[in-house]
C-alpha positions, -999 to +999 in steps of 0.1 A: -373+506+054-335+514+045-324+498+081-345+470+074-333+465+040-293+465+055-300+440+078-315+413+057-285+417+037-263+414+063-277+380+076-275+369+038-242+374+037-232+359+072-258+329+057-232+323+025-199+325+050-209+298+069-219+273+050-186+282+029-165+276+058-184+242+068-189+227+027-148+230+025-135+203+047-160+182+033-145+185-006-114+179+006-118+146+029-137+133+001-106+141-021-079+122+006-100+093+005-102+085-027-063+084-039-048+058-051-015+040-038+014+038-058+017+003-057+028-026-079+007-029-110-002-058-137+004-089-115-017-119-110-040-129-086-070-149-078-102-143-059-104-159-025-125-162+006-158-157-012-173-149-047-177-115-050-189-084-072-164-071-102-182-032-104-177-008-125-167+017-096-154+018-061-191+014-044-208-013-033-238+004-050-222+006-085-232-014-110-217-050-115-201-060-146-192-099-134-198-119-102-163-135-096-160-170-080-132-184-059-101-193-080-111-164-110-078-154-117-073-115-124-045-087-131-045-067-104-039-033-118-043-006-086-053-001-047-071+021-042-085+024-002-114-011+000-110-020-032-089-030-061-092-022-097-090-056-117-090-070-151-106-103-160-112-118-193-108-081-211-127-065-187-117-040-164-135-029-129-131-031-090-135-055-064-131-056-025-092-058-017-102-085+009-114-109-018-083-101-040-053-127-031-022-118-047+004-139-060+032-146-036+054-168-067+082-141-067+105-134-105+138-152-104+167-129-097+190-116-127+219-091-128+234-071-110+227-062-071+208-031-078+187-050-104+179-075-077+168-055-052+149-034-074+131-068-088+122-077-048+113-039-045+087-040-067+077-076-057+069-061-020+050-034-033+022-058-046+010-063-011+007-020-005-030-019+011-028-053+030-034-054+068-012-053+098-007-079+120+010-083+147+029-116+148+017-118+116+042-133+085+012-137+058+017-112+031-019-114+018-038-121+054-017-097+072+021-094+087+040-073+114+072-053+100+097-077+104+067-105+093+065-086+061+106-081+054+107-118+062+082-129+037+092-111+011+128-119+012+116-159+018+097-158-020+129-151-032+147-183-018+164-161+016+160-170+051+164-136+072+163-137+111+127-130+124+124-100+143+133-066+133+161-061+159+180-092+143+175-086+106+199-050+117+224-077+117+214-096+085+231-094+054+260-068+050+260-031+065+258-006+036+260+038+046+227+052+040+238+075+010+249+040-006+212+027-003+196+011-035+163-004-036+158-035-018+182-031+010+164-028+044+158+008+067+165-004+100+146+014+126+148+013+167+119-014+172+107-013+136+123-023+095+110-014+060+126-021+026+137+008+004+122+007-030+138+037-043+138+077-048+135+083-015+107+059-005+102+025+015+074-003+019+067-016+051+037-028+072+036+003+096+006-001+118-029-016+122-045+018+109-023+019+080-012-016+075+013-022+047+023+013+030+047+030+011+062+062+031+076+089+013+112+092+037+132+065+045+143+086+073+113+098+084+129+086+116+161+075+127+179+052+109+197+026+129+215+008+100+210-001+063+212-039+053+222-056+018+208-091+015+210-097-023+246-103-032 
């Protein structure tokens, strides 16, 4: 009865390990995929495409607080993965990012350098969460890395070369421990802007698509470009 006993507590006990060890990675993917990006906040935008669903979380099965038609203009306050969390007419909820256009009209430029490259810094963060394209220039539809330095840099009245091997040449050459927001990470095949502490924006790759990247030197840095003057 005593051996009997033993092993039925044994097999409980091997019971609870396992399904410890197989519930954990579970919590934590669910965790990952729910942050939010550090981008831009409080500009405008518009919906586009198609109508669409303003809910009251990020699920297609939460409950809707406004149907949205094309041209509703909104304050697009966070990205977050799909979606985007909005606020229209004093109320505040989430809607599919791909039915979320942002504004490309970029702030005029005041004061000194660093000011201005901090203003297009925080201008190219709006677009954190939008797709990759290759070839690609559009900053809501999708654009390459040297597509997406481009753009940006065209909103704000500049005309930079179009691939990322000839915007190393564009502007003036600044040493990387001289970097200030703004200024572009020049890579072997690839270009992002800096945006500060550390940190750049760039459209990095069809899985990823246009990101902020905690190390500018993540890889090798090639050269470090000043367009604003």
């Amino acid at each position: 009865m005593i051996k009997i006993i033993k092993k039925i507590t044994m097999i409980t006990i091997m019971t609870a390990v396992i399904l410890t060890s197989t519930m954990t990675p579970v919590t934590s993917n669910i965790a990952a995929s729910s942050k939010t990006v550090l981008a831009a906040s409080g500009y405008s935008g518009k919906i586009y495409r198609h109508w669409c669903r303003m809910r009251k979380s990020k699920s297609k099965k939460a409950r809707t607080i406004k149907k949205l038609k094309i041209g509703t203009k909104v304050t697009v306050l966070s990205t977050s993965g799909k979606w985007r969390k909005i606020r229209v007419g004093g109320k505040t909820g989430y809607a599919l990012k791909k039915y979320v256009y942002i504004n490309t009209k970029a702030p005029k430029l005041k004061g000194s350098t660093y000011n201005k490259g901090k203003t297009i810094a925080s201008f190219a963060k709006r677009f954190v969460g939008n797709p990759y394209v290759w070839g690609g220039t559009n900053l809501n539809t999708g654009a390459d890395c040297s597509g997406f330095v481009k753009s940006v840099y065209k909103s704000f009245g500049y005309n930079l070369p179009r691939s990322s091997s000839s915007q190393r040449s564009a502007g003036r050459k600044v040493s990387y421990s001289k970097k200030q927001p703004g200024d572009l990470i020049c890579y072997n095949g690839h270009v992002a802007i800096y945006i500060g502490k550390g940190k750049i924006v760039h459209a990095s790759s069809r899985k990823t698509g246009i990101k902020i990247s905690p190390r500018a030197n993540y890889r090798k840095v090639l050269s470090v470009r000043r367009i604003v003057k």
